[in-house]
N, C-alpha and C positions, 0 to 999 in steps of 0.2 A: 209147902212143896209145889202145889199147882200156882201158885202164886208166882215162886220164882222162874217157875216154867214157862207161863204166859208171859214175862217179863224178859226170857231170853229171847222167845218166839218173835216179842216185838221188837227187839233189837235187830234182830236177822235179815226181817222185812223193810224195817227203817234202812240198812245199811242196803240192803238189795235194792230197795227204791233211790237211793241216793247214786250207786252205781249205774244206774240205766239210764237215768238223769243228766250224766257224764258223759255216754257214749253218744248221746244224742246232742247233746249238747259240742260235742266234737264234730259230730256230721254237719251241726250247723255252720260251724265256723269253715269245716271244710270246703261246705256249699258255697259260703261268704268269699273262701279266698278265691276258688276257683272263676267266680262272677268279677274278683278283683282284679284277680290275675288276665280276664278278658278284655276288661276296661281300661287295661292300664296298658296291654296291646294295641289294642284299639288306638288309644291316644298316640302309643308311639308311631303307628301308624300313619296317624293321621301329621304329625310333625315331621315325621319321614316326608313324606308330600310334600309338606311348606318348605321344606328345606333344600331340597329338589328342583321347587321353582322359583326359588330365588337365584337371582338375574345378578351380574356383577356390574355397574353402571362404568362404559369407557366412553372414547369419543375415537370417531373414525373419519380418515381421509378417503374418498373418491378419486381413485385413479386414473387419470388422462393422460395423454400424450403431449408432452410441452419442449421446451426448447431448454437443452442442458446447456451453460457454461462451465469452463474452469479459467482461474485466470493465476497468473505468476506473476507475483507483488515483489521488486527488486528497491533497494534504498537508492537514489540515484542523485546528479550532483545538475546543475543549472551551471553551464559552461558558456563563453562570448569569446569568440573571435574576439572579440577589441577588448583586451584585458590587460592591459599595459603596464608597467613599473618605468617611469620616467627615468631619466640620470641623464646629466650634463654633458657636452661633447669636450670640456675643457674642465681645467682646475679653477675654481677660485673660491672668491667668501663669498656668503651671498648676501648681498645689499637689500632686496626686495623680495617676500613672499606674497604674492598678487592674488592669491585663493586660499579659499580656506574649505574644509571638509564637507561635502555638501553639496558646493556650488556646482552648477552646471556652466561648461566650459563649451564656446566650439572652435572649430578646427583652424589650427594658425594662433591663436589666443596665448598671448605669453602672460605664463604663470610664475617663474621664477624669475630672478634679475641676478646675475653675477658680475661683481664689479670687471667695469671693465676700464677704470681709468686709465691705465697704462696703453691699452689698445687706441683709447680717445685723444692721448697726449701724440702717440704715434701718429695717427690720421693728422692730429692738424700739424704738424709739422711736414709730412709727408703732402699734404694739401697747399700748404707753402712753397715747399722743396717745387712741387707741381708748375706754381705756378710761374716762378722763374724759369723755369724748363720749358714751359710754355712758349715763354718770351723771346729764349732762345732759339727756339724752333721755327717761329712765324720768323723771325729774323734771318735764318739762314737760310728759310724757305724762299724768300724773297730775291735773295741774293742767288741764291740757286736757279731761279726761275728767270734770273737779267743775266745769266750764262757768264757769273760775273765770279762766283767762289767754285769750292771745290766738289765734288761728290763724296769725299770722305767727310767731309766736315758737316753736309747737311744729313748722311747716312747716320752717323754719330749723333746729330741732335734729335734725328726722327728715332733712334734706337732707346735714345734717354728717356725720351716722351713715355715712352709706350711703357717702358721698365716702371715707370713713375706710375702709368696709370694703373699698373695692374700691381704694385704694389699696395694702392691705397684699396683696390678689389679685395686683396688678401685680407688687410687689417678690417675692413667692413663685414667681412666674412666672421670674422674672428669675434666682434662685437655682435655680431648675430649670435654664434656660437653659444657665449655670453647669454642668452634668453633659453630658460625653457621653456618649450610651445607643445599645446595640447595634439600632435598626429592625429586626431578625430571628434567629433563631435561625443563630448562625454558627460561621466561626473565624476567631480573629485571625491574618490572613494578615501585617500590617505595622507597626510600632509608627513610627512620624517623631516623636515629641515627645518630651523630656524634660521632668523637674522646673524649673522654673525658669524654663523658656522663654516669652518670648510667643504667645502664641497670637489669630487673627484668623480671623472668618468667611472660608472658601475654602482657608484652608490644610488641605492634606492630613493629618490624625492621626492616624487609625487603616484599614487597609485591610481593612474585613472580608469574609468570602465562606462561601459554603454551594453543598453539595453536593444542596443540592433545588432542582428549578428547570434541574438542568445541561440542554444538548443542544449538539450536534456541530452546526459551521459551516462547508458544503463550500462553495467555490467552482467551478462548472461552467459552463465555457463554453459561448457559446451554439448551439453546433454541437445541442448535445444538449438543445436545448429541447422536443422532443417525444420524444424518447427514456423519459424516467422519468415520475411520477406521485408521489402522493401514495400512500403505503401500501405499495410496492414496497419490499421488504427489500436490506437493504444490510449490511454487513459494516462492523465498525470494527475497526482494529485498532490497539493502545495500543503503540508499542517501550518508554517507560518503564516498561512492565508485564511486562516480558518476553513481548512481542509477543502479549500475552493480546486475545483476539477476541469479540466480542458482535454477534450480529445482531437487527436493529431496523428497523422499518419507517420511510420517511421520512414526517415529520409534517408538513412547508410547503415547498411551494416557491414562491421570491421571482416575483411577476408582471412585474418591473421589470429591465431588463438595465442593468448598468453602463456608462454613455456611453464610458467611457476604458478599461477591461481589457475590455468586451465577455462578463462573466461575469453569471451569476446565481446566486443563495444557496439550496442547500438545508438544509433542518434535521430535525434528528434528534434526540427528545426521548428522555434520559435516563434513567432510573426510579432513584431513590436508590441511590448505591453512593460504598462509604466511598473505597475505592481510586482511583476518579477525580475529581481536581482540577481546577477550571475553569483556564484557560489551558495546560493538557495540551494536547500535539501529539497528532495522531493521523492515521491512513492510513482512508479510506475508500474500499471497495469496493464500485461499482453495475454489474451488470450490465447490459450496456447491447444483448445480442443472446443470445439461447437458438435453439438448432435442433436439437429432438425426435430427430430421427433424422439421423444425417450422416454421411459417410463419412473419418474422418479419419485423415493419416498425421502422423510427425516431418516439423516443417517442412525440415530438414536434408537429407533424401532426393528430394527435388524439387530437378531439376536442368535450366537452360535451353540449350540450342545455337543462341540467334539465332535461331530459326524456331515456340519455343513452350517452353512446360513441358514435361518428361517426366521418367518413373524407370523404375528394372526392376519387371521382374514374372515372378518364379522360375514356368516351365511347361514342361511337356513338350513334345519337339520329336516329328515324325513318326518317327522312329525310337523313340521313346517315353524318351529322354535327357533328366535336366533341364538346363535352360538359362535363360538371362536375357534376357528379351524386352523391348528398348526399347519402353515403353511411352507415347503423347501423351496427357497429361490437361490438364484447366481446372483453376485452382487456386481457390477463391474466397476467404471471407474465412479471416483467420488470429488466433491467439493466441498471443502466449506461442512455444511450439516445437511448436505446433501447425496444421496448416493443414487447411481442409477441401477434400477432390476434391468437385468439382460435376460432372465429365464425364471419361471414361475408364477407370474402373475400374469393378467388380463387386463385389458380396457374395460375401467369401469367398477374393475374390484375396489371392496370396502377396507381396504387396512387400517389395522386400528392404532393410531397412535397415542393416547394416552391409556393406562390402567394394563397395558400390555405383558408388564412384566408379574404382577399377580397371575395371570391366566394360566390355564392347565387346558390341553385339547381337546375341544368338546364342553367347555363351558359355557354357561344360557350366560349371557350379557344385555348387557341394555343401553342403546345408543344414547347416552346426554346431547353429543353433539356431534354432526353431520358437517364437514365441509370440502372444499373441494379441489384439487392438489393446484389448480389454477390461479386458483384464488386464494390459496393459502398461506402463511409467513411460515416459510417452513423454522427460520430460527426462532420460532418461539415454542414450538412444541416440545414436550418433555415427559417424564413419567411423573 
């Protein structure tokens, strides 16, 4: 009986000690978690921080005052005054082709030969006829002059004389006709005829052309009828020349706008150059707006949110950290990958042109690289 007794008693104790055990053993782990729960604040804490001041690496342009262009690039045509399509003043075959494609020719130079045997048969019989008429004439002249024949009779052989000579003028003339001659110092741009072929006044024969006399033929819409002037230099550029460029002042502009394209004709005279050919292509460039001093950035870096333009503008915040300050500008006119700020920025501001489009306002940044809008290629910048 006491036996069993002390053997419950000891269970009791046992289980009562095992229970207290547990509770303590709970405050431990409590104590544990709460010391975890500190450190593991702490840390976030402490990465909060780093996170913070981590920098987003861009690059920024320095803002000066420099000299805007824009320019209006037109396809345009290399025109000459001495631009010729040769044809015969008569019918006939042609006996001789005297040039060939290439050659340079000058002025008076007969290039074509059209038979002109018939004209030749005429002359010397006519050169004949001449010269008995000749003989006639000295003879009555004579007799006229010894107050010995009649006045009709010498009037009649001085009228035959003359009718003689100016008919062998005509046939000489005719045999000229007969030649095509180059009208100016050129080159044979075209040969159309062969030996043998007929040939008729209007038919095309020979295409000749000269490099004196060229000038550039721009078509320009008439938006920009007060825009240019007479005298205002303009840029050509040749692509069959490997893009070779000549600047030249414009020599006329057309008074007359075209009824159906709405265009009018500027020209731009030439000065002798071997290398350019009349109906050469060519690019010409007019300046159609200059602005002395202007503030400008890559058109690229101007960015809209529905409410206006803006970009960044790398500046120190009140803790004295750099940052990226949404900045509102006016944009005005533009070129190319260029645009000018009219309103918003300063001489001297940092705009940032690469990494710009990441940013959020009030971002810590970190300049990679500094340069300066003077000195900059602005078509190379990008996000």
């Amino acid at each position: 009986m006491y036996k069993h007794l002390f053997l419950i008693v000891s269970i009791v104790l046992l289980i009562s000690a095992c229970e207290v055990s547990k509770e303590d053993q709970l405050k431990q782990k409590k104590s544990q978690l709460i010391t975890l729960q500190n450190e593991i604040a702490n840390l976030e804490s402490e990465i909060g921080i780093v996170k913070e001041e981590k920098r987003i690496p861009v690059e920024a342009m320095q803002v000066n005052l420099k000299n805007f262009q824009r320019y209006v690039s037109i396809q345009s045509t290399v025109e000459s005054d001495r631009n010729s399509t040769l044809s015969p003043q008569m019918a006939g075959i042609v006996r001789q082709v005297l040039v060939q494609e290439g050659d340079l020719v000058k002025q008076g130079q007969t290039l074509v030969k059209i038979d002109d045997s018939i004209q030749q048969r005429r002359l010397s019989e006519a050169k004949n006829r001449l010269e008995f008429i000749q003989t006639l004439f000295d003879r009555q002249k004579r007799v006229w002059e010894q107050k010995a024949g009649s006045e009709i009779e010498y009037l009649k052989a001085k009228n035959d004389l003359e009718s003689m000579q100016k008919s062998i003028q005509i046939i000489e003339e005719e045999i000229e006709m007969l030649k095509l001659k180059a009208p100016f110092n050129g080159l044979v741009d075209r040969v159309n005829i062969k030996v043998g072929e007929m040939l008729s006044p209007g038919m095309p024969a020979i295409q000749l052309t000269s490099n004196s006399g060229l000038k550039v033929r721009a078509e320009l819409s008439e938006n920009y009828l007060t825009s240019f002037k007479t005298g205002d230099e303009v840029e050509i550029i040749f692509p069959d020349l490997d893009d070779k460029s000549i600047t030249l002042p414009i020599s006329s502009i057309s008074r007359s706008i075209d009824a159906k394209d709405r265009v009018l004709n500027v020209f731009i005279n030439i000065p002798g150059n071997k290398e350019i050919q009349p109906n050469m292509l060519c690019v010409t460039k007019l300046n159609d707006l200059s602005i002395d001093s202007a503030l400008v950035v890559p058109i690229n870096i101007v960015q809209n949110d529905g409410s206006g333009n803006y970009l960044y503008v790398a500046k120190e915040n009140t803790d004295g950290k750099l940052v990226a300050k949404k900045t509102k500008v006016k944009a005005g006119e533009s070129y190319k990958d260029e645009i000018v700020i009219t309103e918003g920025l300063d001489t001297d501001d940092m705009v940032i042109t690469v990494g710009s489009l990441m940013l959020n306002d009030g971002d810590l940044i970190e300049l990679t690289k500094k340069s300066d809008s003077k000195d900059i290629n602005i078509s190379s910048n990008g996000e």
